[in-house]
DRENNU-440264 format. One record per residue: residue in one letter; x, y, z of N, C-alpha, C in turn; residue number from 1. Coordinates in nm, 3 decimals. Example, Ala and Ser with C-alpha at 12.3 -4.5 7.8 and 13.67 -1.06 7.14 Angstrom:
<rs>
(A, (1.319, -0.569, 0.780), (1.230, -0.450, 0.780), (1.320, -0.330, 0.780), 1)
(S, (1.285, -0.225, 0.708), (1.367, -0.106, 0.714), (1.290, 0.003, 0.787), 2)
</rs>
This chain:
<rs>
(X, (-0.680, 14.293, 13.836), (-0.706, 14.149, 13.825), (-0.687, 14.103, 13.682), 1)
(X, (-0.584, 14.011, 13.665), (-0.581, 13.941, 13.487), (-0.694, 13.867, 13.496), 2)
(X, (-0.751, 13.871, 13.356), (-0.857, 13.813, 13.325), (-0.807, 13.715, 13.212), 3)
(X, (-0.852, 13.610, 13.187), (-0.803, 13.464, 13.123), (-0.863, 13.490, 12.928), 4)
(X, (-0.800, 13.562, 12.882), (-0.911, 13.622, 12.760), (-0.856, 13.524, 12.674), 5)
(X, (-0.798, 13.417, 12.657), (-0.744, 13.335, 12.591), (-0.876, 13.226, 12.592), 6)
(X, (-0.955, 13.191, 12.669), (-1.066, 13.066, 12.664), (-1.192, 13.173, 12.601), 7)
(X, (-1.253, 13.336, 12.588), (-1.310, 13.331, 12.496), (-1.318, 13.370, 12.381), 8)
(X, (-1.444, 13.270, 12.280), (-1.463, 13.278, 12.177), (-1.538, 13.403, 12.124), 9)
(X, (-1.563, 13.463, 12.230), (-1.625, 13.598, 12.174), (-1.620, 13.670, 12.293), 10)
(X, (-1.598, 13.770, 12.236), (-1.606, 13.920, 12.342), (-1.715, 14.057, 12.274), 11)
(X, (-1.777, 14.025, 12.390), (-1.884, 14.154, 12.321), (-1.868, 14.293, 12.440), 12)
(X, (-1.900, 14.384, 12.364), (-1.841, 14.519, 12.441), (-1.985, 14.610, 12.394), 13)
(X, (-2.035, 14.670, 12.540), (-2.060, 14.759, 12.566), (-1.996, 14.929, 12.442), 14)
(X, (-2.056, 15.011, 12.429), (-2.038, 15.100, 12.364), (-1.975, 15.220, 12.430), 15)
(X, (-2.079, 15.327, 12.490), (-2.070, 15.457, 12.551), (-2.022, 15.407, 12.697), 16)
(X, (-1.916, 15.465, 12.785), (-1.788, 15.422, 12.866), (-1.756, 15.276, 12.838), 17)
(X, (-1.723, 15.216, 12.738), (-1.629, 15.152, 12.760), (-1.570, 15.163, 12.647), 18)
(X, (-1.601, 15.189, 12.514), (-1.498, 15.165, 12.381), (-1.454, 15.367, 12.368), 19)
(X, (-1.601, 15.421, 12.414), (-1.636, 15.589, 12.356), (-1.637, 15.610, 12.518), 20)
(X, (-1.592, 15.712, 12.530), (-1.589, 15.836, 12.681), (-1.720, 15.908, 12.617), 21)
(X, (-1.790, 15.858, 12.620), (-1.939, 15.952, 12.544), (-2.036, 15.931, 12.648), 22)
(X, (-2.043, 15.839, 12.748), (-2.164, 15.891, 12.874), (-2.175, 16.016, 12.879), 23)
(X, (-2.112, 16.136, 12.925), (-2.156, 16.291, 12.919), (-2.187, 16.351, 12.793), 24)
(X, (-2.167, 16.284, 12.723), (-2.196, 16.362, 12.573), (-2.356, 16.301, 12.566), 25)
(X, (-2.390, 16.182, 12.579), (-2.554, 16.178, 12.562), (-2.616, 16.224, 12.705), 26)
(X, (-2.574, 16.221, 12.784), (-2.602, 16.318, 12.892), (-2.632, 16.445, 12.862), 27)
(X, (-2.595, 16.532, 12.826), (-2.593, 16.654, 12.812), (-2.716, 16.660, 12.673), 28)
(X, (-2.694, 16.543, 12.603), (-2.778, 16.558, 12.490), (-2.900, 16.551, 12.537), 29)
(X, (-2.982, 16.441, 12.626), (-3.106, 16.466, 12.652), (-3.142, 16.579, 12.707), 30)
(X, (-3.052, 16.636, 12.787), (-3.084, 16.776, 12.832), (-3.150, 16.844, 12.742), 31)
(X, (-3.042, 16.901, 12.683), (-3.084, 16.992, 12.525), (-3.206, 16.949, 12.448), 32)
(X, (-3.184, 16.823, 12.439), (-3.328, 16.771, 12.312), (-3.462, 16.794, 12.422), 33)
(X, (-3.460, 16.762, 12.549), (-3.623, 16.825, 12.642), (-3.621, 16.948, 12.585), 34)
(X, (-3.478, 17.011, 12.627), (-3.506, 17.206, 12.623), (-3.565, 17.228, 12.502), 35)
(X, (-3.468, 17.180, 12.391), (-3.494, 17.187, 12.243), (-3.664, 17.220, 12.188), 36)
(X, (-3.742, 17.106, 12.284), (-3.888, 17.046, 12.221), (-3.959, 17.112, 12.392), 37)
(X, (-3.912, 17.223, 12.449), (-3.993, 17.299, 12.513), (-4.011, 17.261, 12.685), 38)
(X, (-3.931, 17.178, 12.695), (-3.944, 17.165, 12.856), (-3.893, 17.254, 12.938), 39)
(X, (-3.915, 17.266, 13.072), (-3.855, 17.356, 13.160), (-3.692, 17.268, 13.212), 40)
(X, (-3.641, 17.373, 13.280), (-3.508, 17.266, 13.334), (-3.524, 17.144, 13.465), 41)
(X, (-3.663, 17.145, 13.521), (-3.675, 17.072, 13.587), (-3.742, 16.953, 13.552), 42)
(X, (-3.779, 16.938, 13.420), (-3.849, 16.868, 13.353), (-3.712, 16.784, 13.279), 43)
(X, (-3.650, 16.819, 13.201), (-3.517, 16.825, 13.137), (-3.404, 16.734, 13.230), 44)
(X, (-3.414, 16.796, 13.355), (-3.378, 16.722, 13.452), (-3.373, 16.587, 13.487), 45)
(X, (-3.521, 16.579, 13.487), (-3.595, 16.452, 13.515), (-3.538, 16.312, 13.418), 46)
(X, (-3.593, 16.390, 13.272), (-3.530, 16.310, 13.184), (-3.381, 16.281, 13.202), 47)
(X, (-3.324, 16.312, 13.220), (-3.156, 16.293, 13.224), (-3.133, 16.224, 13.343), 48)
(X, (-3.216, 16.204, 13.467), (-3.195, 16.161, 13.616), (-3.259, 16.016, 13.587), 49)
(X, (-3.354, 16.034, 13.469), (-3.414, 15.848, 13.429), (-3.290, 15.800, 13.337), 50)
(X, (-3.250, 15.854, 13.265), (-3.122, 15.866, 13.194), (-3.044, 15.746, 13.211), 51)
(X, (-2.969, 15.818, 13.361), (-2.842, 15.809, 13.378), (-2.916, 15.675, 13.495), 52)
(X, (-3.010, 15.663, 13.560), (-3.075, 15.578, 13.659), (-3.123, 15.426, 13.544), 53)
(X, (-3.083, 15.481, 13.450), (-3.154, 15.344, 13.336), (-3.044, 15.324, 13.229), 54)
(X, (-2.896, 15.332, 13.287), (-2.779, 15.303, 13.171), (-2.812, 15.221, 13.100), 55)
(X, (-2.744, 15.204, 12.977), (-2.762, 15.113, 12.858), (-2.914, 15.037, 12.829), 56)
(X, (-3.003, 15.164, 12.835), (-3.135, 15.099, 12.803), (-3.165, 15.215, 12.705), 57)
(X, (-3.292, 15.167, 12.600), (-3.260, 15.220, 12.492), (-3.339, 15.372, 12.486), 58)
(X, (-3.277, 15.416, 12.420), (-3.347, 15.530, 12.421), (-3.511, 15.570, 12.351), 59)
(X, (-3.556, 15.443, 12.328), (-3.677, 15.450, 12.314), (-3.789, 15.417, 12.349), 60)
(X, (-3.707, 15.387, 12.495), (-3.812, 15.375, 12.629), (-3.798, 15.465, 12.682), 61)
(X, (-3.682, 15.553, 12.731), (-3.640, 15.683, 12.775), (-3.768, 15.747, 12.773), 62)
(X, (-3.765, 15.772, 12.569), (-3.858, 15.935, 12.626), (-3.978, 15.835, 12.581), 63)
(X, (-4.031, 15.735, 12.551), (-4.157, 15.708, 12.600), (-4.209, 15.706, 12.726), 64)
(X, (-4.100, 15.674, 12.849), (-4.144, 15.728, 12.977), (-4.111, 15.854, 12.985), 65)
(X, (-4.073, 15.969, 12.943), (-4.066, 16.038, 12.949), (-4.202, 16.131, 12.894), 66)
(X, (-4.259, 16.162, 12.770), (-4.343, 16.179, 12.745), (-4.476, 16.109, 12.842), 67)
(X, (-4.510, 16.010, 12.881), (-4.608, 15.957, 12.988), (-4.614, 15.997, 13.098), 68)
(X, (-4.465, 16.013, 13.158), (-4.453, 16.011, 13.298), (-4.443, 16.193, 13.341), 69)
(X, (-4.398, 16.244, 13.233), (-4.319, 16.361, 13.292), (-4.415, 16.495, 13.193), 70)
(X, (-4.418, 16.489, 13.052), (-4.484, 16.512, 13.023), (-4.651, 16.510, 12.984), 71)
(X, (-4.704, 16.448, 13.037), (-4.850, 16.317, 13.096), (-4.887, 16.361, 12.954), 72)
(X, (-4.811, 16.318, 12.835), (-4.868, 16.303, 12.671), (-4.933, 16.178, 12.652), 73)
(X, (-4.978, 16.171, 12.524), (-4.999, 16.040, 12.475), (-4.843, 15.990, 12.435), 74)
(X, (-4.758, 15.877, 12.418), (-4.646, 15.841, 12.353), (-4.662, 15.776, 12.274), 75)
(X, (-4.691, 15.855, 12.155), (-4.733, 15.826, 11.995), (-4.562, 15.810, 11.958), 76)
(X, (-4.607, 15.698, 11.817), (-4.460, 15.687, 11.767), (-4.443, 15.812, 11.702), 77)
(X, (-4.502, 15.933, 11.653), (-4.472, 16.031, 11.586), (-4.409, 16.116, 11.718), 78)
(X, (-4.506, 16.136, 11.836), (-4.426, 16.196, 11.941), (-4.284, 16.130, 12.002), 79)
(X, (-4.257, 16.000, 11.966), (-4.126, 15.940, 12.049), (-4.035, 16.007, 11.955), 80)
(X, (-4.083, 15.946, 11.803), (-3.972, 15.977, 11.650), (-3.933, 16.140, 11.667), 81)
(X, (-4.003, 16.237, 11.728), (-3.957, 16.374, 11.718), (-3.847, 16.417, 11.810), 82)
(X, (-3.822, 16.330, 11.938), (-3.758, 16.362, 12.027), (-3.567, 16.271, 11.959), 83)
(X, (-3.645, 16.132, 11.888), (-3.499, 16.054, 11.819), (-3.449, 16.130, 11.740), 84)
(X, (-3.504, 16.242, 11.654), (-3.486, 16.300, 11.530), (-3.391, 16.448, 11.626), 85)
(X, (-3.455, 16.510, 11.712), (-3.393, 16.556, 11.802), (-3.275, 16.551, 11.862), 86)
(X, (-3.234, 16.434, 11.953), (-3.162, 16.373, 12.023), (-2.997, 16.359, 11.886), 87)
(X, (-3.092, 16.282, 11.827), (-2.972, 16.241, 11.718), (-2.870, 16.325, 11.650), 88)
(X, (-2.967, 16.448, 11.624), (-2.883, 16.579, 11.555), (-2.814, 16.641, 11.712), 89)
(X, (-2.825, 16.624, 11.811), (-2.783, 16.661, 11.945), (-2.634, 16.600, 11.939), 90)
(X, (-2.656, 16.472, 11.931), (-2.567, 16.358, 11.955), (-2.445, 16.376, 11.847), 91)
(X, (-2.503, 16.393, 11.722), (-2.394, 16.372, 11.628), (-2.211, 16.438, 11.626), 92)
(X, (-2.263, 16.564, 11.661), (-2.128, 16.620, 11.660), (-2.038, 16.585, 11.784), 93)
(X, (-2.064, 16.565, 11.923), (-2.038, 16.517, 12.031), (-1.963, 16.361, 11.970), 94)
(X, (-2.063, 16.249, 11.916), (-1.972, 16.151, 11.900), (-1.831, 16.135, 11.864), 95)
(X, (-1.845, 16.284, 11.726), (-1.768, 16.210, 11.659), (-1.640, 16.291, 11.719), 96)
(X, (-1.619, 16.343, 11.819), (-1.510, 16.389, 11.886), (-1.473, 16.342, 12.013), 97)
(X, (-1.568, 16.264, 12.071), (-1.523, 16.219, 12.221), (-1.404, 16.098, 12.206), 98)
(X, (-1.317, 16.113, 12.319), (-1.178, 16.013, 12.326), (-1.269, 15.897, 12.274), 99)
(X, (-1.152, 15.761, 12.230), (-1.192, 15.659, 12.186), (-1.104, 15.570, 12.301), 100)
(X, (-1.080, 15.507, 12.375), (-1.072, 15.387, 12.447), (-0.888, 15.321, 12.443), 101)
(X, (-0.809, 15.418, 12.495), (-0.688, 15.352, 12.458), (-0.612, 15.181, 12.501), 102)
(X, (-0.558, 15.146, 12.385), (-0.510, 15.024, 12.384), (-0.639, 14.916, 12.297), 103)
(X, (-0.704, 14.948, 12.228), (-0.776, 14.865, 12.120), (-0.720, 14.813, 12.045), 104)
(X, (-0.633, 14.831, 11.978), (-0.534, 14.793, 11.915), (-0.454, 14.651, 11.923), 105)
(X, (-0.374, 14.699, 12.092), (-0.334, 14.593, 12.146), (-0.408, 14.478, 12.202), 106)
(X, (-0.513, 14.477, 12.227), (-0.636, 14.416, 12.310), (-0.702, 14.306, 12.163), 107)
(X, (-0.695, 14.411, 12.097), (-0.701, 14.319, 11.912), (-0.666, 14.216, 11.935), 108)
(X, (-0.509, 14.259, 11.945), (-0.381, 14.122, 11.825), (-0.379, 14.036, 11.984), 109)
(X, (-0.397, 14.061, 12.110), (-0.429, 13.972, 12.212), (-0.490, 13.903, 12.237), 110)
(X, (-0.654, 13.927, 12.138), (-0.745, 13.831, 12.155), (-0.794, 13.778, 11.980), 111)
(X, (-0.705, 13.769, 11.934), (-0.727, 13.764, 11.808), (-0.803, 13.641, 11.757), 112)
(X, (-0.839, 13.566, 11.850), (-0.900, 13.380, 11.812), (-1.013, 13.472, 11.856), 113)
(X, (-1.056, 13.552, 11.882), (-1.199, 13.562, 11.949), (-1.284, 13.667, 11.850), 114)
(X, (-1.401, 13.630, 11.807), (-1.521, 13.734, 11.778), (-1.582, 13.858, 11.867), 115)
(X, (-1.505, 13.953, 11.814), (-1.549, 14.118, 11.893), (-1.712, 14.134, 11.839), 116)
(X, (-1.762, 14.230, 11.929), (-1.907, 14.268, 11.839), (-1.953, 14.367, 11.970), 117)
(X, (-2.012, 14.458, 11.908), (-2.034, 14.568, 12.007), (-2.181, 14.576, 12.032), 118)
(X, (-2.264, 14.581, 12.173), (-2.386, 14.556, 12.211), (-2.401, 14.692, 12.241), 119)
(X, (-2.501, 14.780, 12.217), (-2.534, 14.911, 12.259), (-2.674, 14.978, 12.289), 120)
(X, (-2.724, 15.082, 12.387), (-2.817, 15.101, 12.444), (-2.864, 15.214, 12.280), 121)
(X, (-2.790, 15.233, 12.265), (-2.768, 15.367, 12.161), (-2.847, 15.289, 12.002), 122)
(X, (-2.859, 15.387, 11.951), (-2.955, 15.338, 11.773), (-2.801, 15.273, 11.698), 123)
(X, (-2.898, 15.138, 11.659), (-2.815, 15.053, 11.608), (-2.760, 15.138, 11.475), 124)
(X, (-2.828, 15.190, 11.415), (-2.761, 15.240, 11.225), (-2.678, 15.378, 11.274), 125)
(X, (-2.682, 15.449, 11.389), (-2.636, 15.524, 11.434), (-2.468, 15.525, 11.455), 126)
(X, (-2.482, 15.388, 11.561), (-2.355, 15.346, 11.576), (-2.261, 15.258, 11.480), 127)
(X, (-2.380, 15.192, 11.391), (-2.270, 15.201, 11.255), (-2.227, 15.296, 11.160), 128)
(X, (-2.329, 15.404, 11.158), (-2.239, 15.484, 11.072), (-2.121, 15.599, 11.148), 129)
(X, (-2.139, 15.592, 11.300), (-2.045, 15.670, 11.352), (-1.923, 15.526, 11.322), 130)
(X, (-1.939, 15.426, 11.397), (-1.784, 15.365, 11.393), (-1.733, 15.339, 11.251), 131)
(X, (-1.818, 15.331, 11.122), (-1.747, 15.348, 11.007), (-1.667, 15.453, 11.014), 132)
(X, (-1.749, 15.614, 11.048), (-1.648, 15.721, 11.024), (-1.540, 15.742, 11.115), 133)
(X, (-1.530, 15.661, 11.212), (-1.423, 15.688, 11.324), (-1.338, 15.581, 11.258), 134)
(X, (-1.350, 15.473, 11.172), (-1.267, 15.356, 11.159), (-1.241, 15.238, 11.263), 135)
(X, (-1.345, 15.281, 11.328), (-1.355, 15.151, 11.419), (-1.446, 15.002, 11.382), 136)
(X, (-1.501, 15.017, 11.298), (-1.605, 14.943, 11.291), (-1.484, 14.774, 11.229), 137)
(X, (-1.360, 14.827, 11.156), (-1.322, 14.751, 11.148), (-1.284, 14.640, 11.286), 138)
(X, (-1.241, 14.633, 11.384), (-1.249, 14.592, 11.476), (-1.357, 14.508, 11.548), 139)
(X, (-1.441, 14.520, 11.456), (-1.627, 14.452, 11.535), (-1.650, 14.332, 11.432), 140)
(X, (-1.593, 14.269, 11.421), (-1.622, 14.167, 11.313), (-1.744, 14.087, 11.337), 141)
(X, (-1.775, 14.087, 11.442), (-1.863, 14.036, 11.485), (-1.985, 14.108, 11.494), 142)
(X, (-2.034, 14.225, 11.427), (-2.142, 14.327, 11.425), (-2.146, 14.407, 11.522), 143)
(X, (-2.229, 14.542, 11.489), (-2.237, 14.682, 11.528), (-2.402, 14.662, 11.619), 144)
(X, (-2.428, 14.613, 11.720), (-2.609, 14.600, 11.731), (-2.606, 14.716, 11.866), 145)
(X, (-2.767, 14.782, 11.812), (-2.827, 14.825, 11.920), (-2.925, 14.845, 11.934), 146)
(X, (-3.013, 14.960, 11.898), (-3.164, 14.988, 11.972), (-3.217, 15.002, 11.827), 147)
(X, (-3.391, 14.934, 11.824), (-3.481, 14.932, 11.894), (-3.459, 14.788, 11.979), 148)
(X, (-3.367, 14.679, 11.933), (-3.397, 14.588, 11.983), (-3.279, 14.620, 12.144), 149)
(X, (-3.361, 14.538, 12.233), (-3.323, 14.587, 12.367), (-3.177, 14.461, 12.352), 150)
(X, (-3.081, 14.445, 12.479), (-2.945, 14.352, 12.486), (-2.987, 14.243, 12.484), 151)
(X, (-3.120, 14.187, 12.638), (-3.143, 14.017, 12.613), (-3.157, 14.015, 12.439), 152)
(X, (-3.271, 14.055, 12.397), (-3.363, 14.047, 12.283), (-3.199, 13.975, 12.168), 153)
(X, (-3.106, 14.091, 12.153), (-2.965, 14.084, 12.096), (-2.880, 13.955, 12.114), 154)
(X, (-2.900, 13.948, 12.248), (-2.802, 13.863, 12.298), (-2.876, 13.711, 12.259), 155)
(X, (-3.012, 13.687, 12.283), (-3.067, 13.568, 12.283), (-3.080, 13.488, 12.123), 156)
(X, (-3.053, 13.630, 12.035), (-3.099, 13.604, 11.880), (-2.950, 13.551, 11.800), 157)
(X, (-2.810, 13.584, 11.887), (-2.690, 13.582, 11.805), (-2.644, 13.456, 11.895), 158)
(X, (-2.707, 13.423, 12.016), (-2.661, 13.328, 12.069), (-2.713, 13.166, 12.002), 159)
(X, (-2.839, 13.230, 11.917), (-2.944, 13.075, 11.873), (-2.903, 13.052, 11.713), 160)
(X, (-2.843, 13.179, 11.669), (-2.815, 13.176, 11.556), (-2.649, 13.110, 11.512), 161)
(X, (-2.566, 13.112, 11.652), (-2.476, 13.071, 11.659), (-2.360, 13.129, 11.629), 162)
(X, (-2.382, 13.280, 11.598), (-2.341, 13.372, 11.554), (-2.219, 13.438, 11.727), 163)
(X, (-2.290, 13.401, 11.788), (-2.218, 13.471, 11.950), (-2.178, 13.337, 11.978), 164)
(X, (-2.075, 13.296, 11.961), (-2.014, 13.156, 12.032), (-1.996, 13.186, 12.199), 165)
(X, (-1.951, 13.086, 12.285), (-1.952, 13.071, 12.418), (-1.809, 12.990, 12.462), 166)
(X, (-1.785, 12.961, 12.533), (-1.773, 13.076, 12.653), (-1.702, 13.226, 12.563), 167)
(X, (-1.890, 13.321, 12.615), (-1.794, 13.493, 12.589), (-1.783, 13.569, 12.678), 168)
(X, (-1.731, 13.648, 12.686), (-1.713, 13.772, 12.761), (-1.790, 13.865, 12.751), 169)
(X, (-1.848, 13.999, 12.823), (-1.916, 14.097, 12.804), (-1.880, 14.205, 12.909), 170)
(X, (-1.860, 14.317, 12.854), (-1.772, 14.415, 12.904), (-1.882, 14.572, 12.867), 171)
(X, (-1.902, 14.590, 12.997), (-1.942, 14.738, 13.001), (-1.951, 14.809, 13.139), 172)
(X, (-2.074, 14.860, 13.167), (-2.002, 14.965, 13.272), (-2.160, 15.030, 13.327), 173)
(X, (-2.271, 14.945, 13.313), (-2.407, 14.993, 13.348), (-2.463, 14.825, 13.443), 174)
(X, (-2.516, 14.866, 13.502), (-2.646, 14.768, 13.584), (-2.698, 14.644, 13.463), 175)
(X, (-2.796, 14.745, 13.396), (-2.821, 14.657, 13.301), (-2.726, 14.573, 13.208), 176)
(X, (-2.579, 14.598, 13.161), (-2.524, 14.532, 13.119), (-2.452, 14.399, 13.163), 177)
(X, (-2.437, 14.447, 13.348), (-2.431, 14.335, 13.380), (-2.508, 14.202, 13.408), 178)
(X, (-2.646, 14.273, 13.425), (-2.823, 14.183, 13.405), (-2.816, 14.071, 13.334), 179)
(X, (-2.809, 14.168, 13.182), (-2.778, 14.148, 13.037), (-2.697, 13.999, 13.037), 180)
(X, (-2.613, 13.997, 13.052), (-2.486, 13.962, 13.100), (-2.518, 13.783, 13.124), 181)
(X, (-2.556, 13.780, 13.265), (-2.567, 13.708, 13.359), (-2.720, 13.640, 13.275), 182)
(X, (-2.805, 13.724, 13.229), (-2.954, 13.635, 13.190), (-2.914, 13.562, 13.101), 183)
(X, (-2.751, 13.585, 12.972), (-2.731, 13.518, 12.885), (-2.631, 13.405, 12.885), 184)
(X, (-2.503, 13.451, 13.006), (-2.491, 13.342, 13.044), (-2.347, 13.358, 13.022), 185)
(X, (-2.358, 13.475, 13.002), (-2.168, 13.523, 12.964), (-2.096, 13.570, 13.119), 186)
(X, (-1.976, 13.572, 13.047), (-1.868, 13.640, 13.196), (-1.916, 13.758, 13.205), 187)
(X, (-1.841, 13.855, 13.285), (-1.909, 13.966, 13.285), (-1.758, 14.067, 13.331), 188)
(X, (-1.694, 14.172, 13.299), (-1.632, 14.264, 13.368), (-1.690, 14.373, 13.376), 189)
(X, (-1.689, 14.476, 13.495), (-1.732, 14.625, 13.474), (-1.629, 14.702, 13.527), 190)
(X, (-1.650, 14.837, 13.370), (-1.500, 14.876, 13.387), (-1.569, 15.024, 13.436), 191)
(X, (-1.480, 15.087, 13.541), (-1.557, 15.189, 13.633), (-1.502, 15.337, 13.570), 192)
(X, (-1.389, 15.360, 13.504), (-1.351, 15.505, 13.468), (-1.451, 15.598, 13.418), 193)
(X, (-1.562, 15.559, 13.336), (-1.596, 15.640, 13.257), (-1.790, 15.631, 13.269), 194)
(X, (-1.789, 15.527, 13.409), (-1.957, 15.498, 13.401), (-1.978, 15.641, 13.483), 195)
(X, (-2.133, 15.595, 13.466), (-2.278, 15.722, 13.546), (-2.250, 15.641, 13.679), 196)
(X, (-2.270, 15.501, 13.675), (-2.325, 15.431, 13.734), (-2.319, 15.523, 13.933), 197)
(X, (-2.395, 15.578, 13.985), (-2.298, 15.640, 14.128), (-2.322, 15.565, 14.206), 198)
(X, (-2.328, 15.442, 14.236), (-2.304, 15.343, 14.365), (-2.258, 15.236, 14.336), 199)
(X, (-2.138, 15.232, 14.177), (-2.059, 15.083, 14.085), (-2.028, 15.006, 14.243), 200)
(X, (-1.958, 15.098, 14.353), (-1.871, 15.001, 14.376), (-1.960, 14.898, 14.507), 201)
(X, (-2.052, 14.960, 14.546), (-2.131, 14.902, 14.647), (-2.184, 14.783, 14.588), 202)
(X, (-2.242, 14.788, 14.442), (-2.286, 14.719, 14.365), (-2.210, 14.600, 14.290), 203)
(X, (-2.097, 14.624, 14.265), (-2.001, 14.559, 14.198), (-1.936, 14.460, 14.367), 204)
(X, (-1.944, 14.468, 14.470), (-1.927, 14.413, 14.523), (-2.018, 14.330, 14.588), 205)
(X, (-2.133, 14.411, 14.612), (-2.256, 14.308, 14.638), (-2.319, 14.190, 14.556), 206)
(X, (-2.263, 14.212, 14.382), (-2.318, 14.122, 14.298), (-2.140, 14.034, 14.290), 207)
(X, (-2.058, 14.061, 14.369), (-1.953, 13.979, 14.349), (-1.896, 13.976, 14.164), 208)
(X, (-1.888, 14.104, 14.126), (-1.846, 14.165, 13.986), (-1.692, 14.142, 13.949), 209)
(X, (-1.614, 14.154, 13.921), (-1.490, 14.180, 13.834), (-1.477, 14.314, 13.788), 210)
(X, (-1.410, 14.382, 13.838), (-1.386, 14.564, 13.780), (-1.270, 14.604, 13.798), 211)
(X, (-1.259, 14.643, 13.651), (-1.121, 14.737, 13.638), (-1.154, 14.862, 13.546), 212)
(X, (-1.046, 14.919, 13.604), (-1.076, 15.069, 13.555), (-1.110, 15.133, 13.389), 213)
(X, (-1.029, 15.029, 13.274), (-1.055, 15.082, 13.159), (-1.021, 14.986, 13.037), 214)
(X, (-1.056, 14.985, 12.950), (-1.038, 14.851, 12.861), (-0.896, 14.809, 12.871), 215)
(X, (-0.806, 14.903, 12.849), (-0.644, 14.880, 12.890), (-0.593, 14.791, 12.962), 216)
(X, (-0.651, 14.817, 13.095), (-0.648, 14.738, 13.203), (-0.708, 14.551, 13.186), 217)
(X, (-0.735, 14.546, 13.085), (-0.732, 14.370, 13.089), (-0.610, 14.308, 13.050), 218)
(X, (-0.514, 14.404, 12.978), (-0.348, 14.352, 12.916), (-0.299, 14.373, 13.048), 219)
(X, (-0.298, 14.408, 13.160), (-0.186, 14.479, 13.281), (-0.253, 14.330, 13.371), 220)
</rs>
């Protein structure tokens, strides 16, 4: 399906499956960071099954339900901060090697009247200092945002500030992003190659969605 990317003034993008093939790479990371800090694999499990059941939400609700629910702890910020401190050194080497999103480039000089800016479930200083070192960050002119603050929270603060012009676009590949999406008032595509999501298409048709397979696919 062509999509009309010429009417917006901003396009905001989703992070992990849609710019980064990195859904299995933080996948695999919560695994490790439970095992890491002493869980069993069915515990480990759990966490990764809230995970992947709670795309693009931040990871610092994760293991606060995680610690409450699974481990019946208190979820002290010193107990959440040990599992981020965890997770992060998990995460790092994985980022900085997973594919990057072909045709960015072209998708650029195509939408070039428009403000890019990348919305993410993932730690905001995280994902700026990975897309500095990948050289992507040039491409986001429009800022690098993500967690602690949740997408509405993001979306409602750049929209009042005037900073997220309208009509925009918003492009990712989770439930919540399309939520996200729709509470703020943007278009919405979900691109299916690279999500968790396991029932996109039941869903993507029941909410009457727009989906194509990979960022590429908006030039075709």
């Amino acid at each position: 399906m062509q999509i009309e990317l010429t009417k917006y003034k901003s396009i905001v993008f989703d992070c992990d499956g849609v710019v980064l093939d990195s859904n299995i790479v933080k996948t695999d990371a919560y695994f490790r960071t439970a095992k890491n800090l002493g869980a069993t694999d069915a515990q480990a499990q759990a966490l990764v099954d809230y995970h992947v059941r709670l795309g693009g939400i931040s990871r610092y609700h994760k293991f606060d339900w995680y610690l409450r629910e699974v481990l019946h702890q208190p979820a002290t910020a010193e107990a959440i901060q040990t599992f981020l401190d965890e997770f992060s050194r998990e995460l790092e080497v994985g980022l900085m090697h997973c594919p990057v999103a072909k045709g960015l480039d072209d998708l650029r000089t195509a939408t070039s009247h428009a403000k890019w800016m990348i919305l993410s479930g993932g730690d905001q200083q995280e994902i700026r200092n990975l897309f500095a070192k990948r050289d992507l960050a040039r491409y986001f002119e429009g800022g690098l945002f993500g967690s602690p603050d949740n997408k509405d929270t993001v979306l409602a603060r750049e929209q009042a500030s005037g900073h997220l012009q309208m009509p925009a676009l918003f492009i990712g590949d989770s439930k919540y992003d399309y939520e996200a999406a729709t509470r703020a008032g943007l278009d919405f595509v979900f691109l299916s190659d690279w999500t968790e999501v396991a029932d996109w298409q039941d869903y993507c048709v029941k909410n009457s969605i727009t989906t194509l397979p990979r960022l590429s696919s908006l030039l075709t």
